[in-house]
C-alpha positions in Angstrom: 14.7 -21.0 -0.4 12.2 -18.4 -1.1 11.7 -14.8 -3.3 13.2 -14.9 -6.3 17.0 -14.3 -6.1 19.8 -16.4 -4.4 23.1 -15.3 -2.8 26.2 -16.5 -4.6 27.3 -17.9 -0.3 23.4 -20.2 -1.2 24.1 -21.1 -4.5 27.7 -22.4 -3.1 25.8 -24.0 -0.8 23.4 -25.6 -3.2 26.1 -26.7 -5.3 27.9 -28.7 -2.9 24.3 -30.0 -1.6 24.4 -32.4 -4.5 21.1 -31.5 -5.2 19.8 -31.3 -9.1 21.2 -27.5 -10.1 20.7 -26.0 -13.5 22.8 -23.1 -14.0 22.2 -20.7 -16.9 24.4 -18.0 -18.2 22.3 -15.3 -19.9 25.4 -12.7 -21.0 23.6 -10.0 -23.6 23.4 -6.4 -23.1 22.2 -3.8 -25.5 24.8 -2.7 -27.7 26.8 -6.1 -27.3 24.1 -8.9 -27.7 26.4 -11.8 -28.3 28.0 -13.1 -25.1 29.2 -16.1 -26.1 32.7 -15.0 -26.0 32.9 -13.7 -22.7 31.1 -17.1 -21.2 33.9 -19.3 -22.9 36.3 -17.9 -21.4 35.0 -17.7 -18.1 31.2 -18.9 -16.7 29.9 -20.6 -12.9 31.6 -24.4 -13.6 28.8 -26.6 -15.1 26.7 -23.5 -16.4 24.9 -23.2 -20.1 25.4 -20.6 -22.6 21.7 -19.0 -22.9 21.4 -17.1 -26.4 19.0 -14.4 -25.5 18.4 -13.2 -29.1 17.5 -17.1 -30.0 16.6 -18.9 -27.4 14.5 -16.0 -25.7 12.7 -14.7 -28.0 10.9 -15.1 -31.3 11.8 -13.3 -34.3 11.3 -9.9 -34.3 10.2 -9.6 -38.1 8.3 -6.4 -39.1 8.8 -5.6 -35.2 5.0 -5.1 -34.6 5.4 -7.0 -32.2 8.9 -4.9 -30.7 12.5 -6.4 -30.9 12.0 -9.1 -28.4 8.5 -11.1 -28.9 8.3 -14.1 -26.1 8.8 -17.2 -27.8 6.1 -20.0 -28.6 5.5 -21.9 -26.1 6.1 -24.7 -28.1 9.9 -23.5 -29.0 10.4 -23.0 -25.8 9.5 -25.8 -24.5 12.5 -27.6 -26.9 14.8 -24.9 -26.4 14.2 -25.3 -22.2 14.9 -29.2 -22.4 17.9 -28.6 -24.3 19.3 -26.7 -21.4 19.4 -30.1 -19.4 16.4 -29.0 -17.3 14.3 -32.1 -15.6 11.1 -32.1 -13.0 12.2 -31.0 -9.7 15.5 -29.5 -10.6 16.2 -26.0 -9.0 17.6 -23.0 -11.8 19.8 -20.2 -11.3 19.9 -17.5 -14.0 23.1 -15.4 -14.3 24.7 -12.8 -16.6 27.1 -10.2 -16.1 25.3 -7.3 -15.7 23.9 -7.8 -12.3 20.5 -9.6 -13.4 18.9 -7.1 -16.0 19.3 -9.5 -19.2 19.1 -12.7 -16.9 16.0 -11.8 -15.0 14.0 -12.2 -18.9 15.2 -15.8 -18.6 14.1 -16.1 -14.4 10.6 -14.4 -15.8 10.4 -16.6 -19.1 10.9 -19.4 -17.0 8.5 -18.5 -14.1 5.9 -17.8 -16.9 6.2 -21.8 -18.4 5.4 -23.0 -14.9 9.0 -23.5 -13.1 8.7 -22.6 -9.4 11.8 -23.5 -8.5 13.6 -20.6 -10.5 16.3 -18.1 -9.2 18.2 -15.0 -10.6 21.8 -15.0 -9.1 22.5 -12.0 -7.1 24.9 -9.7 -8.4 25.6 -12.5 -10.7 29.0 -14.0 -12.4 30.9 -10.6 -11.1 29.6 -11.4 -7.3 30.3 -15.1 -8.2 33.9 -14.5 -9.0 34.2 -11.5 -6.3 33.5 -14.1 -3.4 36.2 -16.2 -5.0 34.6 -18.8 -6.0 36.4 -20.4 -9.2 35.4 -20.1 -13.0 35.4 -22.5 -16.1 36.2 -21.9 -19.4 34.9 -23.6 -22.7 31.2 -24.6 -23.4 28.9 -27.1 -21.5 26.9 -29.3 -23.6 24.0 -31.0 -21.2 21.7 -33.7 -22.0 18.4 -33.3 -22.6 16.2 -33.1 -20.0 12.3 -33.8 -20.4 10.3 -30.9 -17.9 6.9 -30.6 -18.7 5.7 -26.9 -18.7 2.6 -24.7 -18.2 2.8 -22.0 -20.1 0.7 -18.7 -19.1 1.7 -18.1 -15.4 3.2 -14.8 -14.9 0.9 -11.4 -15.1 0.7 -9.8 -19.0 -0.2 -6.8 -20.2 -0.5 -6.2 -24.2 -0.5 -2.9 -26.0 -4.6 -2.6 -25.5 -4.6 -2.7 -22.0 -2.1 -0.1 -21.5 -4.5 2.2 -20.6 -6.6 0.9 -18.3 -3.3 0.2 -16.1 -2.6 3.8 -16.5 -6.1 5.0 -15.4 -6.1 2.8 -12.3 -2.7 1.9 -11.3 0.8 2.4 -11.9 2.8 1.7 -15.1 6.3 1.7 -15.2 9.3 2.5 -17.1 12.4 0.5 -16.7 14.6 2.1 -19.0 17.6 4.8 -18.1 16.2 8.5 -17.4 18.0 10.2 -20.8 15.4 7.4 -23.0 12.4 8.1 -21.1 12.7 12.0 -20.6 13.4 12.0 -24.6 16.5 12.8 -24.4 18.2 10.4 -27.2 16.7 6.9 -28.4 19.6 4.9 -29.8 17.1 1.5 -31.1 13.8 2.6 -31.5 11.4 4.7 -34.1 10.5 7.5 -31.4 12.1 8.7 -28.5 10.2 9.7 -25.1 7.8 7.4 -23.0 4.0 6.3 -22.9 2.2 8.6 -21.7 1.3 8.3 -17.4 3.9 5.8 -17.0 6.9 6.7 -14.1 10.2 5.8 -14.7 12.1 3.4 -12.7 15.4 2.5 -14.4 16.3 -1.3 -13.6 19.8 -0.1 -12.4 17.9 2.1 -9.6 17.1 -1.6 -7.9 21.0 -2.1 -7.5 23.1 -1.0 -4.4 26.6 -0.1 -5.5 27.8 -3.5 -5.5 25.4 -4.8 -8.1 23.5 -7.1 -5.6 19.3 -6.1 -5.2 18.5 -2.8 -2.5 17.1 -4.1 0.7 13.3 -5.4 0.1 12.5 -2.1 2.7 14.4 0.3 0.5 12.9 -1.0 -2.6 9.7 -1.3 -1.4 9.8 2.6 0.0 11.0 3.7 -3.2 8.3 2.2 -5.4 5.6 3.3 -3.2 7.3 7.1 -3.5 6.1 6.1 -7.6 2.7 5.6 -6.3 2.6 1.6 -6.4 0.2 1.0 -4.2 -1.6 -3.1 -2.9 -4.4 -3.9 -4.9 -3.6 -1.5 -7.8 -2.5 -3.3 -10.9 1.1 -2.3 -11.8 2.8 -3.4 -15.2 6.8 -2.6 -16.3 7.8 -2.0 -19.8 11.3 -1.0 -21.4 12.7 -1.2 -24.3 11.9 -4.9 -25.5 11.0 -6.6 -22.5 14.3 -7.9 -21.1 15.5 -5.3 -18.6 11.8 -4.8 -17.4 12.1 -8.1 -15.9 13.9 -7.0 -13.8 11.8 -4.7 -11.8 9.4 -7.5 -12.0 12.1 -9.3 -9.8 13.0 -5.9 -7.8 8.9 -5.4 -7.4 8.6 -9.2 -6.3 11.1 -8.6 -3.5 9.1 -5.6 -2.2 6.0 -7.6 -2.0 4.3 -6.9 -4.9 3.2 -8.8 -8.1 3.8 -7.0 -11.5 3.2 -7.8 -14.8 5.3 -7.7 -18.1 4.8 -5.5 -21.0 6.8 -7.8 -23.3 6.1 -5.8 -26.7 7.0 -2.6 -25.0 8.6 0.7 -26.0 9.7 -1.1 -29.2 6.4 -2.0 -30.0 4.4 0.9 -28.9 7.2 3.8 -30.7 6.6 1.7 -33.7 2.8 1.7 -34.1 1.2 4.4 -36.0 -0.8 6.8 -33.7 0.4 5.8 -30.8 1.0 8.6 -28.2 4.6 9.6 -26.6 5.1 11.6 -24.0 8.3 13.7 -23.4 10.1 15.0 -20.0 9.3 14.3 -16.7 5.9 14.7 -16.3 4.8 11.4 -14.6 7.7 11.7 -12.7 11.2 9.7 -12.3 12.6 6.9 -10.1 14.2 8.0 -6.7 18.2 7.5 -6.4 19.9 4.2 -5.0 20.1 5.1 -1.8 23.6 5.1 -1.1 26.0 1.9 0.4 26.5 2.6 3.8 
């Protein structure tokens, strides 16, 4: 396999390979953060219950750091072997919202070093939709003993924000209404940072959830002004939907970087500049199932 999603037909595949598969169920989504529920009563047979809030990210505290800080690598670490993860297994990342709060677990676990890491296209509802069966109740692995190497996706922090504006392209993953201004529902100040083009993560979906074509995606981030060679960075509220344009990006052929702290952290520091409207401009529509 290569890029960084699988079809639920290769997954099925995989499965009944008999080859070491990891399956991870990340259900969040912002307004209803707890998905517990909804994965006991129906989740991929053999698939763990991923706790985004806790097992994704550190403690937001004073949020100076936004909602969703990356974890230590060191809690991590315990938190990855308690999903049942060994050397050489291959992971698939799932949630039911078609990849944009399971891609921050496919990123998380790119970044300690796993290669062999996929997000599920169009994930448990394409699952289900193929009819392929479900299980209820938990799954409680053993613990498995991976080694990682932390550090090995691209970053940006607050402070080099603006050098990515002045020679590239940064991008805002979050729905148009939050970046034009519109309404904020979670953080301080509403609007964007300033130069960055907006490029909502459910703008990478065709209309039945699964990624665009690499070609459409591809076309429409270039019409943004992504360009090879340029550095290009992705930011949203906290870090978790963001990842996924890192994962749309990755399919188009080019490599991005995460903004983990970002519009939560950067709306929440003190003399930090906002933009309103559209003035950087705004992510082209889906282009249409045909």
């Amino acid at each position: 396999m290569s890029g960084p999603v699988i079809s639920v037909q290769s997954l099925q595949e995989l499965l009944a390979s008999g080859e070491p598969v990891v399956l991870l169920d990340v259900r969040w989504a912002l307004g209803h953060t707890d998905g517990h529920k909804q994965y006991e009563r129906g989740h991929i047979p053999g698939a763990v219950y991923v706790d985004l809030e806790k097992e994704l990210a550190a403690p937001a505290g004073n949020g100076s750091a936004g909602r969703h800080p990356l974890p230590a690598p060191e809690d991590f670490h315990r938190t990855v072997r308690g999903w049942g993860i060994n050397p050489g297994d291959t992971v698939v990342v799932y949630d039911a919202v078609s990849g944009t709060s399971a891609a921050r677990a496919w990123w998380l676990l790119r970044h300690a070093g796993l290669d062999s890491v996929y997000l599920l296209d169009g994930g448990v509802v394409a699952w289900h939709r193929a009819g392929f069966a479900l299980q209820g109740g938990p799954v409680v692995p053993d613990p498995g003993n991976v080694e990682l190497s932390w550090g090995r996706m691209p970053v940006v922090e607050m402070w080099d924000v603006p050098a990515v504006v002045a020679s590239g392209r940064l991008i805002d993953a979050r729905a148009k209404e939050r970046y034009r201004g519109d309404r904020e529902p979670v953080d301080p100040r509403a609007g964007h940072i300033p130069g960055a083009v907006n490029a909502p993560a459910a703008g990478n979906l065709a209309e039945d959830g699964t990624f665009r074509p690499p070609e459409e995606l591809r076309t429409a981030y270039e019409a943004l002004g992504v360009r090879k060679g340029d550095p290009v960075a992705v930011y949203c509220g906290s870090g978790v939907s963001a990842a996924h344009d890192v994962v749309a990006l990755e399919l188009a052929g080019y490599r991005a970087a995460l903004y983990p702290g970002s519009w939560s952290q950067w709306s929440s520091t003190k003399g930090s500049p906002i933009a309103l409207g559209t003035q950087a401009g705004e992510w082209p529509g889906a282009v249409k199932k045909r």
